[in-house]
Structure formats: C-alpha cells, structure tokens
C-alpha beads as a LAMMPS data file, in Angstrom:
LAMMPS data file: protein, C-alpha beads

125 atoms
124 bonds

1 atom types
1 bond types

-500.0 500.0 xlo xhi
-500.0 500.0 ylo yhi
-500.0 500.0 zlo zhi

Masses

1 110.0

Atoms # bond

1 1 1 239.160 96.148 -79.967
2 1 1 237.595 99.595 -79.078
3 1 1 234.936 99.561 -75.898
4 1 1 232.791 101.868 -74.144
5 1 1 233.563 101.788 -71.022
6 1 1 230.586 103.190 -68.420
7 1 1 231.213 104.250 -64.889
8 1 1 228.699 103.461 -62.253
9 1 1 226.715 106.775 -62.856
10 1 1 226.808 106.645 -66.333
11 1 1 225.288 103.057 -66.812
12 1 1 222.847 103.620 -64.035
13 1 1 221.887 107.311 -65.610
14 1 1 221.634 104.864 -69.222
15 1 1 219.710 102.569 -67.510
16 1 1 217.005 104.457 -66.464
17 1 1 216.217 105.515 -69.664
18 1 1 213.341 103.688 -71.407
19 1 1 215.514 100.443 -73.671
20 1 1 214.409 101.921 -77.113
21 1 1 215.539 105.211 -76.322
22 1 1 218.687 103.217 -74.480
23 1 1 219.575 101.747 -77.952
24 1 1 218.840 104.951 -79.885
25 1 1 221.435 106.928 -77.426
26 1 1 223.966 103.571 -78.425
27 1 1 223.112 103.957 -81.866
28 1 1 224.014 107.101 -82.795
29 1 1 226.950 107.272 -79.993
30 1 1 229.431 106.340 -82.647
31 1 1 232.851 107.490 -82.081
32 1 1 236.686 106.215 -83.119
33 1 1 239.848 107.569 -81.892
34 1 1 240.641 108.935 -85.214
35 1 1 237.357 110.920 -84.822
36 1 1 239.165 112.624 -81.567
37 1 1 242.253 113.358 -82.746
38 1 1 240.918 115.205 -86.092
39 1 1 241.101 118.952 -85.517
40 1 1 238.267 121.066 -86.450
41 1 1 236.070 118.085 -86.135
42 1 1 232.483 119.683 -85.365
43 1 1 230.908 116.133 -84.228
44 1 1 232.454 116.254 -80.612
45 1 1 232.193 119.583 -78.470
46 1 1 235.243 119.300 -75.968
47 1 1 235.536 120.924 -72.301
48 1 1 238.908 121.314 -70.550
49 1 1 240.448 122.188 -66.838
50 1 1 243.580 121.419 -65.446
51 1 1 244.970 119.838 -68.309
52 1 1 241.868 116.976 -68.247
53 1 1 239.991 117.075 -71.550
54 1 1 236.255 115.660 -71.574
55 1 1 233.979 115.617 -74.645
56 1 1 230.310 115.910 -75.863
57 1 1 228.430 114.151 -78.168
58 1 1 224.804 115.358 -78.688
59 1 1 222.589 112.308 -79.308
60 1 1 219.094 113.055 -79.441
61 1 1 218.119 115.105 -76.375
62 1 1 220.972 113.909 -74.482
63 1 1 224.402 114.913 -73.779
64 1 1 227.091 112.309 -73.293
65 1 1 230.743 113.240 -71.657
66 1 1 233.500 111.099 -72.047
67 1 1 237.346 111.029 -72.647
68 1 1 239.230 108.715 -74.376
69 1 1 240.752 105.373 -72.220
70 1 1 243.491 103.096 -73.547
71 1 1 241.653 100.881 -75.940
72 1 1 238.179 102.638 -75.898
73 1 1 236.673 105.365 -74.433
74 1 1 235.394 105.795 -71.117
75 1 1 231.520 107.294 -70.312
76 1 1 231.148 109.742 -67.792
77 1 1 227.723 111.176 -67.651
78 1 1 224.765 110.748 -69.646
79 1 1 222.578 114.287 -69.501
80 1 1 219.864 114.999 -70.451
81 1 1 220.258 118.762 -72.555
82 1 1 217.657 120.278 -70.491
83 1 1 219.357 119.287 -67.268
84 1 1 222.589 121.302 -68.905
85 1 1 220.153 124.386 -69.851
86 1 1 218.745 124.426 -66.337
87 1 1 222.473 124.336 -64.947
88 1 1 223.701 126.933 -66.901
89 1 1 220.752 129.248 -66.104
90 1 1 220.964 128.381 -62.584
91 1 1 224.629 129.363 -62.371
92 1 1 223.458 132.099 -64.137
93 1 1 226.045 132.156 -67.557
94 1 1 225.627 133.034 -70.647
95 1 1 223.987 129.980 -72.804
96 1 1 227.032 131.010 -75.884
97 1 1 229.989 129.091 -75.568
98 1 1 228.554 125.954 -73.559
99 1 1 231.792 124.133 -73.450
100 1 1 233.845 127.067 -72.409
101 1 1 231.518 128.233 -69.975
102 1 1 230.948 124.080 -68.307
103 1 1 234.953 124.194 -68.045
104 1 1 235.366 126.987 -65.958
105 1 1 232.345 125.807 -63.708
106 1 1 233.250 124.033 -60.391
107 1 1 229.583 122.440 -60.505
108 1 1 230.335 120.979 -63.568
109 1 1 233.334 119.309 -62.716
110 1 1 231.751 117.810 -59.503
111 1 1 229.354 115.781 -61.917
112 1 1 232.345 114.560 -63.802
113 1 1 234.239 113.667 -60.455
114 1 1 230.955 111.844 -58.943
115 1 1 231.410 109.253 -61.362
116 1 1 235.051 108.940 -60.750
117 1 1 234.200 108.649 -56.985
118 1 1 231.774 105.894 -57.376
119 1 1 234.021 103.070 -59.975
120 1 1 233.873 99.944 -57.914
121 1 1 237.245 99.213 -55.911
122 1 1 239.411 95.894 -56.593
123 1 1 238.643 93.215 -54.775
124 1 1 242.030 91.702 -53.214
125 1 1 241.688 87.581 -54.199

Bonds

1 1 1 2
2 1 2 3
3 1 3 4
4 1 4 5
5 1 5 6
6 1 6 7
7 1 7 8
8 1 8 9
9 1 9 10
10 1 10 11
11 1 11 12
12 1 12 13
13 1 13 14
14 1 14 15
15 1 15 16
16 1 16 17
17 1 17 18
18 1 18 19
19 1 19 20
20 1 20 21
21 1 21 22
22 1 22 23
23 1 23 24
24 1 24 25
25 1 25 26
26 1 26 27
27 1 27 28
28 1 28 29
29 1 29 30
30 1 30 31
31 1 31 32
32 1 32 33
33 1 33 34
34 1 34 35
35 1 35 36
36 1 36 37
37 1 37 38
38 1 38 39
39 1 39 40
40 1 40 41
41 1 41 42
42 1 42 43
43 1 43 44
44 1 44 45
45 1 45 46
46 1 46 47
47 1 47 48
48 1 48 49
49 1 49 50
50 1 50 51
51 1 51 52
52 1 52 53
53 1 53 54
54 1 54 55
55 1 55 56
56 1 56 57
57 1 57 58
58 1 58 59
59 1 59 60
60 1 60 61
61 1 61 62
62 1 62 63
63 1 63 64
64 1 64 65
65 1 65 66
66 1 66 67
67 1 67 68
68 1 68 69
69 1 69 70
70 1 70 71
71 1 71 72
72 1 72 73
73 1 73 74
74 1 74 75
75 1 75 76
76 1 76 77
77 1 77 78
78 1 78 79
79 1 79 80
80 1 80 81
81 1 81 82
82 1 82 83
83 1 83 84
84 1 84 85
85 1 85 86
86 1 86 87
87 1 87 88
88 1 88 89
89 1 89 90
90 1 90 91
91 1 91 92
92 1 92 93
93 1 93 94
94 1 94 95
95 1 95 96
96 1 96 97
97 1 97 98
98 1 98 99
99 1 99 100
100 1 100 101
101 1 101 102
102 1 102 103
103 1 103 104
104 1 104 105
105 1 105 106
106 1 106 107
107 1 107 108
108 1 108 109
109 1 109 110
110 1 110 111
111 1 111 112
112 1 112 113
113 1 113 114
114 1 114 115
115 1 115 116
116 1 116 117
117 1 117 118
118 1 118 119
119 1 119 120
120 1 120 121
121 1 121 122
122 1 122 123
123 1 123 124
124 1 124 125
C-alpha cells in the first residue's frame, strides 16, 4: 500500500487551508514511485543538498515538498507559490532555476528541517 505520510507542519500548514481547497491540493497531488524514478519526468521539480533529494509538485497555487519514504512518500511542507516568490526575492536570487537556486539556500533548508524537528517522539509503553 502507498501512503502520504504528513509531518506535523505539513498537516497543520494543510489544515489551515479552507477543506475544498484541502481536497483540491489531495486531488491533484497524485504521485507513484514509478513517477520518481522516471528520468526526464517534467511533473516533479526536484531540489538537492548533501546528498538529500526533496521534490515539488505544483498543485494549484501551492507548492508541495516531499521525498519518497519506504512504502509511500513523506510531506514536508505545503507552500503557498507566493510565499516561495517572496523568499526568493527576499534572498534576493534570480527567479530562473527555482530548484537550483532553493538547494543552495540555507533558508530553504531550515523550512524542510522545521518539520523534521517537530515529528512527535515515541512514547516508551
């Protein structure tokens, strides 16, 4: 079975979303591993540092960052594209080569770890 996993900040950034626009996000979120491992597949925009690959999928006016899990894949952050655009100007790079430009960016990578930070420990039974 293949799941979508969210971390803490990604379900709460989906949850604050109005539900029709939550479902729309879901509904056109459709990925499969074979979609990741497909080279020159323009669906998935892909961002990498120290080895650690994240990718984008544009739905709607959102930008969602993931990386593939054992058995699924698991949700980073859910952005919303003018939150990138106002990033990128602020950090003051160029707007071609998003990906490549988010990779190299400390600030970016901070996001990402935020929601790495902030999984929920195991409780000891």
């Amino acid at each position: 079975m293949f799941q979508i996993i969210f971390n803490p900040l990604s379900a709460s950034e989906l949850s604050a979303l109005p539900k029709p626009l939550q479902l729309t996000l879901l509904g056109e979120f459709q990925v499969l591993p074979e979609d990741l491992d497909r080279s020159g597949n323009d669906r998935f925009g892909h961002i990498e540092r120290g080895g650690k690959k994240l990718y984008r999928y544009r739905a709607s006016d959102y930008r969602i960052y993931f990386e593939p899990c054992e058995g699924g894949v698991t949700v980073h952050r859910i952005l919303h594209k003018n939150t990138i655009s106002d990033f990128l100007f602020r950090s003051k790079l160029p707007m071609g080569a998003e990906d490549e430009k988010l990779g190299e960016t400390q600030a970016f990578w901070k996001l990402i770890d935020e929601g790495v930070k902030a999984r929920p420990k195991p409780v000891a039974s």
